[in-house]
C-alpha positions as a LaTeX table, in Angstrom:
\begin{tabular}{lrrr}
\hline
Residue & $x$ (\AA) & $y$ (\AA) & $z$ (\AA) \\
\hline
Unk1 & 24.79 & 104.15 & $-15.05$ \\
Unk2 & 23.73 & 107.68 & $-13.90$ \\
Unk3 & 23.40 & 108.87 & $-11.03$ \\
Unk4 & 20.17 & 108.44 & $-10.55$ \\
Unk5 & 20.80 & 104.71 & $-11.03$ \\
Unk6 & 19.47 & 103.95 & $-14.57$ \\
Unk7 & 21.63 & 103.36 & $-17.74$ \\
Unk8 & 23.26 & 106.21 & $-19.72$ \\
Unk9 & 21.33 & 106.11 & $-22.26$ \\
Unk10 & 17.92 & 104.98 & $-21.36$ \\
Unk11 & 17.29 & 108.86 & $-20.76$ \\
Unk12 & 17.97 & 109.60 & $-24.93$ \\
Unk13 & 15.25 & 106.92 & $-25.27$ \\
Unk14 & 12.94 & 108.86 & $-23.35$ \\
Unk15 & 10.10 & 111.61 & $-24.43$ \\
Unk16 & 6.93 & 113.29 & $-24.00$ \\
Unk17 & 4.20 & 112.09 & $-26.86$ \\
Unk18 & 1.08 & 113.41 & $-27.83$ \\
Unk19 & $-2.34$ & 112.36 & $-26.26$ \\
Unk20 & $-5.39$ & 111.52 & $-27.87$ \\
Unk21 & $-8.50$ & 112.14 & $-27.96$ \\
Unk22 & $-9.03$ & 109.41 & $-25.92$ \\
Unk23 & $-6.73$ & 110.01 & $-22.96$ \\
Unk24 & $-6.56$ & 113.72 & $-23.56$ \\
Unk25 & $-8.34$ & 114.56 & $-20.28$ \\
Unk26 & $-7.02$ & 111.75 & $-17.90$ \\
Unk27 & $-3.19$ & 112.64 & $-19.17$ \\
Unk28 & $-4.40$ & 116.39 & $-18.12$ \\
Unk29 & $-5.72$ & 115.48 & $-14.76$ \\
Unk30 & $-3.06$ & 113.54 & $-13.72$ \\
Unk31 & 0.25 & 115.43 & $-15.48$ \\
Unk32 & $-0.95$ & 118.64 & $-15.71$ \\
Unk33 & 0.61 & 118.79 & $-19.29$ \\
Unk34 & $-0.95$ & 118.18 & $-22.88$ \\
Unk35 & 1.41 & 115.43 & $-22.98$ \\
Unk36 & 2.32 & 112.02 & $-21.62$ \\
Unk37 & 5.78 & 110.14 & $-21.03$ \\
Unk38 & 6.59 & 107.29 & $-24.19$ \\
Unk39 & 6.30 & 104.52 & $-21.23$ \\
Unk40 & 2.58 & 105.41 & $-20.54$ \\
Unk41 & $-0.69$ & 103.66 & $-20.93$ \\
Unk42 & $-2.50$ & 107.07 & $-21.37$ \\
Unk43 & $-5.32$ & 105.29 & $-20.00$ \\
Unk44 & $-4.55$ & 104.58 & $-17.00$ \\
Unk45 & $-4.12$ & 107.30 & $-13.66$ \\
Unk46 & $-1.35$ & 105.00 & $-12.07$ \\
Unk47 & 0.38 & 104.38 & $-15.08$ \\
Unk48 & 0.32 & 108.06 & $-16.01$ \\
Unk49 & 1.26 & 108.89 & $-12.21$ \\
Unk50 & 3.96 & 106.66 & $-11.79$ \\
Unk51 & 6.13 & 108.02 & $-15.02$ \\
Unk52 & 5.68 & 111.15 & $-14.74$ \\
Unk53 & 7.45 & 110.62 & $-11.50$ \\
Unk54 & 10.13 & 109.06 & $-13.26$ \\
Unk55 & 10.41 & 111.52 & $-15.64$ \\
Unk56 & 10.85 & 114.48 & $-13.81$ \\
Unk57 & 13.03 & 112.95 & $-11.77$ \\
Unk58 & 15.15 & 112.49 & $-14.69$ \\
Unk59 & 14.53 & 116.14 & $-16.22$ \\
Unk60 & 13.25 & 114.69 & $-19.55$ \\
Unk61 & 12.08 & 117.77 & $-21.38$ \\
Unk62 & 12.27 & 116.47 & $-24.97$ \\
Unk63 & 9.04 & 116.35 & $-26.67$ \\
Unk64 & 8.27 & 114.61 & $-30.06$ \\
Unk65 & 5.77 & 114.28 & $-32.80$ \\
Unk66 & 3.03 & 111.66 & $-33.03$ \\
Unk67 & 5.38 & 109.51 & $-35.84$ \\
Unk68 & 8.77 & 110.12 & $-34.18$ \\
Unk69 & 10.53 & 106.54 & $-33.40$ \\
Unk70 & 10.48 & 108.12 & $-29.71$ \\
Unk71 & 6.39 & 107.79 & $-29.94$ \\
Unk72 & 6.35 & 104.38 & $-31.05$ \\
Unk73 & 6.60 & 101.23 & $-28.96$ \\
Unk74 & 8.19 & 99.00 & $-31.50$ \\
Unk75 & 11.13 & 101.34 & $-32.49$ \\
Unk76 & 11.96 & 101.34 & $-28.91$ \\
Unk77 & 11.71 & 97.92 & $-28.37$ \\
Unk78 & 14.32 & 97.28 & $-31.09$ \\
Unk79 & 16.45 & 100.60 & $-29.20$ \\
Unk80 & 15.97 & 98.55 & $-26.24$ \\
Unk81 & 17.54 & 95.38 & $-27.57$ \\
Unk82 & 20.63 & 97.49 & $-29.39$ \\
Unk83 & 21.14 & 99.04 & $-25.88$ \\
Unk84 & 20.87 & 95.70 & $-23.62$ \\
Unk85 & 22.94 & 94.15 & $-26.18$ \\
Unk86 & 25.67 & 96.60 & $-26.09$ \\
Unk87 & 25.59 & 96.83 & $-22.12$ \\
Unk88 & 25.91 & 93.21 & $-21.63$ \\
Unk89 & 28.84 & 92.62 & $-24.56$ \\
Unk90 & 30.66 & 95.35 & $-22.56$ \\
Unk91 & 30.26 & 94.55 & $-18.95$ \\
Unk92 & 30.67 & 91.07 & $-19.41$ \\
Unk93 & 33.93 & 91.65 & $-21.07$ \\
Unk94 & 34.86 & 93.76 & $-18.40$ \\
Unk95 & 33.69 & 91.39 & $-15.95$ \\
Unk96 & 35.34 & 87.96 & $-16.86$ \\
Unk97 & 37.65 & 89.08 & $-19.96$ \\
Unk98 & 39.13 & 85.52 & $-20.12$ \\
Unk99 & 35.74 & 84.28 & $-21.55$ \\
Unk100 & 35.18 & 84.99 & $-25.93$ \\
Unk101 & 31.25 & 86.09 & $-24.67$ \\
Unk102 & 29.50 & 86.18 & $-27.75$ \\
Unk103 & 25.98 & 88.75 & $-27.54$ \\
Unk104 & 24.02 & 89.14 & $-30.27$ \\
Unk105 & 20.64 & 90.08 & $-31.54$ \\
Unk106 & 18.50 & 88.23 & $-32.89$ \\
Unk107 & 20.68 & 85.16 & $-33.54$ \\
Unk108 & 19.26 & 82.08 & $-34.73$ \\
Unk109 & 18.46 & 79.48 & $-31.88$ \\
Unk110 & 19.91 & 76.64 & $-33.32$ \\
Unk111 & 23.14 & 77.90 & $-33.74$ \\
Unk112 & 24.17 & 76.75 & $-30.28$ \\
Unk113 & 24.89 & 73.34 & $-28.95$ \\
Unk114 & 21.67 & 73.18 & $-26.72$ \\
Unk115 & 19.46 & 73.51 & $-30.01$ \\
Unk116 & 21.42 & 72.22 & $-32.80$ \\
Unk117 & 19.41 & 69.05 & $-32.89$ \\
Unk118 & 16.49 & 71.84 & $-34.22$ \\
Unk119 & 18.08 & 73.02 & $-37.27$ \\
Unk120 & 18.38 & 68.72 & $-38.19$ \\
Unk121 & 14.64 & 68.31 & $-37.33$ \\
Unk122 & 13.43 & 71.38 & $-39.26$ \\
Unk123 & 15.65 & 69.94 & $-42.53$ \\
Unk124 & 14.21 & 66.78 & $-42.24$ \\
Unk125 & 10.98 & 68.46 & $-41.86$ \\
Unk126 & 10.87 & 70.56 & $-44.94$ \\
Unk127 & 10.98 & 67.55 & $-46.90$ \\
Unk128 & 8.17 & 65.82 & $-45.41$ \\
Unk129 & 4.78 & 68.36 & $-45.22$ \\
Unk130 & 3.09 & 66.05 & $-42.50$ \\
Unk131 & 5.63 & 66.11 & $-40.63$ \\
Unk132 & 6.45 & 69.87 & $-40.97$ \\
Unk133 & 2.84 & 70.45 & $-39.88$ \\
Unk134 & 3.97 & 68.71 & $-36.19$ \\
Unk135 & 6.98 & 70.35 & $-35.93$ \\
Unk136 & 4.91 & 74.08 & $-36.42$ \\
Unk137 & 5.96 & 77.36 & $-35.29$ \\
Unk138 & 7.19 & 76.34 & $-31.41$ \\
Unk139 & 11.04 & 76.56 & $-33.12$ \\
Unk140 & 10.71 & 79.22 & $-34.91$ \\
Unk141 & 11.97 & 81.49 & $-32.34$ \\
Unk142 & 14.23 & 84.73 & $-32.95$ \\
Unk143 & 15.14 & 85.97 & $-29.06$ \\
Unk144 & 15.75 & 89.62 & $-28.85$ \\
Unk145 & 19.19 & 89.39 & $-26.63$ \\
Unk146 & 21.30 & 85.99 & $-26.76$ \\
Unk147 & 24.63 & 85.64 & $-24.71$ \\
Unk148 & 26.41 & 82.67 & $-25.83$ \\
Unk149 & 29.88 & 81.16 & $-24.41$ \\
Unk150 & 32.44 & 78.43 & $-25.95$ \\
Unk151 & 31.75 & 74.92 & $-24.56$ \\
Unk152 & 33.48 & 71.77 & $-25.37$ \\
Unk153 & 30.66 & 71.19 & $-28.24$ \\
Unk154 & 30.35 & 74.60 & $-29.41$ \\
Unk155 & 28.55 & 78.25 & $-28.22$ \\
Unk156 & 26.28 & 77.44 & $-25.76$ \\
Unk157 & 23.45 & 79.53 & $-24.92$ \\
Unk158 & 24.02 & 80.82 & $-21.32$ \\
Unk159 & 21.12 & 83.13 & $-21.16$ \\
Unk160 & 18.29 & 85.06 & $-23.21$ \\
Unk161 & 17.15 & 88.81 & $-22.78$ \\
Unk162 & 13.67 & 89.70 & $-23.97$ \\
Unk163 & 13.01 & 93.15 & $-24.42$ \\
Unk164 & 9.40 & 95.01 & $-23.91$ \\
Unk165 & 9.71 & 98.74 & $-23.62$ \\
Unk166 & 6.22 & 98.20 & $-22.66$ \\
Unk167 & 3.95 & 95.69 & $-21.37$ \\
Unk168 & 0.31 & 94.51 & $-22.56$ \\
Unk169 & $-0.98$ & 91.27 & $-21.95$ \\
Unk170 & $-0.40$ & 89.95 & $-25.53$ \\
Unk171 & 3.35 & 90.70 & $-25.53$ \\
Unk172 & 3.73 & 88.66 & $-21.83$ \\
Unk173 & 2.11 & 85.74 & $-22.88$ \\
Unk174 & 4.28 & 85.56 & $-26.32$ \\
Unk175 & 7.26 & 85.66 & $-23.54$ \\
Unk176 & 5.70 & 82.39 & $-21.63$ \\
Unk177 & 5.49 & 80.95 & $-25.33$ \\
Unk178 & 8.68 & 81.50 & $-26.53$ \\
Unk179 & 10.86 & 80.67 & $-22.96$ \\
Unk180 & 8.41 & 77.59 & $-22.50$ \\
Unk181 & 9.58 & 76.53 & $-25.81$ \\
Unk182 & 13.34 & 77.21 & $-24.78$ \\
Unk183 & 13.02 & 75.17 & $-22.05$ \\
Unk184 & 11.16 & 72.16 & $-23.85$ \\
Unk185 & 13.56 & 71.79 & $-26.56$ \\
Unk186 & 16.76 & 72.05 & $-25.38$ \\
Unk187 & 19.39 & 69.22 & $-25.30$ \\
Unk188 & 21.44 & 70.44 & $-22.17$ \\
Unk189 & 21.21 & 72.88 & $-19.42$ \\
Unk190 & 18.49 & 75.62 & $-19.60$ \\
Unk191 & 20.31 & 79.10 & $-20.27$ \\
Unk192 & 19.02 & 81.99 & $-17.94$ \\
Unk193 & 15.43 & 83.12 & $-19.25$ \\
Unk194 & 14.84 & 87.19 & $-18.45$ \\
Unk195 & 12.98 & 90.16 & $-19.34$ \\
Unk196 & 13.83 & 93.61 & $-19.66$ \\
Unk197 & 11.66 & 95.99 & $-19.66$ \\
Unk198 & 10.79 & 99.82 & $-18.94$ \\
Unk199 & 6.98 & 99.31 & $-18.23$ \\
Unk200 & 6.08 & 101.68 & $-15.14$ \\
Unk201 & 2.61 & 100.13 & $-14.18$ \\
Unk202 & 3.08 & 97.35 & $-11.28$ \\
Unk203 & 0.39 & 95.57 & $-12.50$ \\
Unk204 & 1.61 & 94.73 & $-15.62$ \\
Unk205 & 5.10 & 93.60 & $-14.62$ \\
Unk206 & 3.36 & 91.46 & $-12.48$ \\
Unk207 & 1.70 & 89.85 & $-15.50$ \\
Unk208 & 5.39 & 88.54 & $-16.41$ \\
Unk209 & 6.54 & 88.00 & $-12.90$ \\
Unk210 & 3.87 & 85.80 & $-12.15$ \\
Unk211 & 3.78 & 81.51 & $-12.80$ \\
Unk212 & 5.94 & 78.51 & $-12.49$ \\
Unk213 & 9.35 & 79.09 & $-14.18$ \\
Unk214 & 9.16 & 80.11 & $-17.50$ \\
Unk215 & 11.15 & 83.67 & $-16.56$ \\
Unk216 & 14.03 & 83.56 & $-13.80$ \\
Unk217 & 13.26 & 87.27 & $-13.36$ \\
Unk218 & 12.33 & 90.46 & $-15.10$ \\
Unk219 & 14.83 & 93.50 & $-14.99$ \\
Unk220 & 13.92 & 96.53 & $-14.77$ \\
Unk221 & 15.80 & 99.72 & $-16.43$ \\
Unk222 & 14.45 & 102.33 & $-13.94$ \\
Unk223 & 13.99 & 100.26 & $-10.77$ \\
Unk224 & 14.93 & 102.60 & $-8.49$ \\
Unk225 & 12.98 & 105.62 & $-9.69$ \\
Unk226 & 9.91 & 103.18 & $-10.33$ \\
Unk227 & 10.29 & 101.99 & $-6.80$ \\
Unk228 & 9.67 & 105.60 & $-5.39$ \\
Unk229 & 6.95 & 106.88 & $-7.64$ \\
Unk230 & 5.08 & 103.58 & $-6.72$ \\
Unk231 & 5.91 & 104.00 & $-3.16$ \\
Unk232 & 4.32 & 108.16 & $-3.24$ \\
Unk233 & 1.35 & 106.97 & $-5.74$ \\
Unk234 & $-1.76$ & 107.82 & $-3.56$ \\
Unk235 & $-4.57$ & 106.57 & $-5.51$ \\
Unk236 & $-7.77$ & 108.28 & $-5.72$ \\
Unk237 & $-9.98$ & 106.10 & $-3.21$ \\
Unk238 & $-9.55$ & 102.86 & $-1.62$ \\
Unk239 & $-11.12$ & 99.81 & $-4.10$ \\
Unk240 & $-10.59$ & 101.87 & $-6.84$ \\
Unk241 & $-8.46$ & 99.16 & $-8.86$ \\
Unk242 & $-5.21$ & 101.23 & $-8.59$ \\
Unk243 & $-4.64$ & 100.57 & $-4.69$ \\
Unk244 & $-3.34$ & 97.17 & $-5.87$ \\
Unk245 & $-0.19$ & 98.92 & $-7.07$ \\
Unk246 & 2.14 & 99.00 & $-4.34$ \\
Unk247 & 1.37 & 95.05 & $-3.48$ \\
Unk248 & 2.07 & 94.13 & $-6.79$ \\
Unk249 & 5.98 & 95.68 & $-6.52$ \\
Unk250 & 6.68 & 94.71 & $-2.88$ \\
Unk251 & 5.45 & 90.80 & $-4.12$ \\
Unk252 & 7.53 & 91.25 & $-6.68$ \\
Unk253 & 10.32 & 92.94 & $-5.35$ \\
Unk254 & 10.25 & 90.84 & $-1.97$ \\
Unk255 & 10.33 & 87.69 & $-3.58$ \\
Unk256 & 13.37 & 88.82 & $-6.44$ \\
Unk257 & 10.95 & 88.21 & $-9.49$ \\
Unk258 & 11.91 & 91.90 & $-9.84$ \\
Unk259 & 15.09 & 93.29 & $-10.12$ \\
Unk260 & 17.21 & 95.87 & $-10.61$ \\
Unk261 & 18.52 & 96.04 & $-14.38$ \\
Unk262 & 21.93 & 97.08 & $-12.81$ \\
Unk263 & 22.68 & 93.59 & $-11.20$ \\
Unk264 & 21.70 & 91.69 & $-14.86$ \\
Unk265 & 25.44 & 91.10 & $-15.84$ \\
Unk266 & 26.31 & 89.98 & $-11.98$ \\
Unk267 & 23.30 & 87.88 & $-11.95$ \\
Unk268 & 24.43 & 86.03 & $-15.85$ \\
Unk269 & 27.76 & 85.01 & $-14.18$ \\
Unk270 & 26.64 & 83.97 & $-10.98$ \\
Unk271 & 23.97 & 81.53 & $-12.80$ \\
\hline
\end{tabular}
């Protein structure tokens, strides 16, 4: 972690991208630059407000081109996984070294004891079309992040990270899907079900944060930083739509629906 209490290398992921026509004026406004951070919704004052704070406070200066990886949302998002992925393998080790933690990307869901009973299902499945049409896409599920320890039946699944360097409402609700599917099918205790994310608008963490159980918690990388820009964010009247911002995080933040990506490792062992 750096000083400034994010991860070392979330700052390499960051940079200033070109506007657009559309946001051209706004991002100007607001930034008083002809550019905006790669976490932005250019569209949006508080979103615009709220990163810029972060990224001064972390000195980003590096600016990119419009097709740079560092101007598109789904290179990060597979940065983001590499990086969680990496963190966790390594302070986990570090943590409880007597444990073979396995991390990986990607991994296939029924390779642990919790799910195995989904890889038999889908075999049977194949061979029958009616029946394949039941079974549909609900197993079919490829998390980002999976931590996985040695049981007395094989690697079971103790939790699963799913990374969004940004948030729209789309990508949250394919979260819901995909946990709420996790926690139908398994044969076994449910492993820990979080997000990580660098998404600076309130709002739309809160679009995660919010419901019944599907997500223990969302993480975020910048928590700290995010918590002060959102605590200075003045918006521009009262009723404007953007006063809602600081409610959102204390909700959040007050009832632990929010944390602190720093305390994800701590929080996997103490589940």
């Amino acid at each position: 972690m750096s000083d400034l209490g994010v991860p070392v290398w979330l700052p390499r992921m960051l940079a200033w991208k070109p506007t657009t026509a559309k946001n051209k004026s706004l991002v100007e406004k607001t930034l008083r630059r002809d550019n905006l951070p790669n976490i932005a919704d250019g569209s949006q004052r508080a979103s615009l407000s709220i990163s810029g704070h972060m990224f001064d406070r972390l000195g980003i200066s590096d600016v990119v081109g419009r097709d740079a990886d560092k101007a598109d949302d789904e290179s990060l998002g597979r940065l983001l996984e590499e990086e969680v992925g990496r963190d966790l393998r390594a302070k986990l080790t570090q943590q409880c070294p007597h444990v073979a933690w396995e991390v990986e990307r990607n991994a296939r869901i029924w390779d642990f004891t919790q799910y195995a009973h989904i890889k038999e299902l889908r075999d049977v499945a194949s061979k029958y079309p009616e029946v394949e049409g039941l079974v549909g896409g609900d197993y079919l599920i490829d998390p980002d992040v999976t931590v996985g320890v040695p049981g007395s039946f094989g690697i079971s699944l103790r939790a699963v990270a799913s990374c969004k360097w940004t948030i729209r409402s789309d990508r949250a609700q394919n979260v819901r899907h995909e946990f709420n599917s996790l926690i139908k099918s398994r044969r076994g205790r449910a492993p820990h079900l979080i997000a990580v994310t660098a998404e600076p608008l309130p709002s739309r963490l809160s679009s995660l944060t919010q419901g019944m159980g599907e997500i223990d918690a969302v993480y975020h990388v910048a928590y700290g930083l995010i918590d002060e820009a959102v605590k200075g964010y003045k918006p521009l009247r009262n009723g404007s739509g953007d006063v809602s911002q600081l409610q959102h995080w204390e909700r959040m933040t007050r009832q632990g629906r929010l944390r602190d990506y720093r305390n994800l490792a701590d929080d996997i062992l103490a589940d």
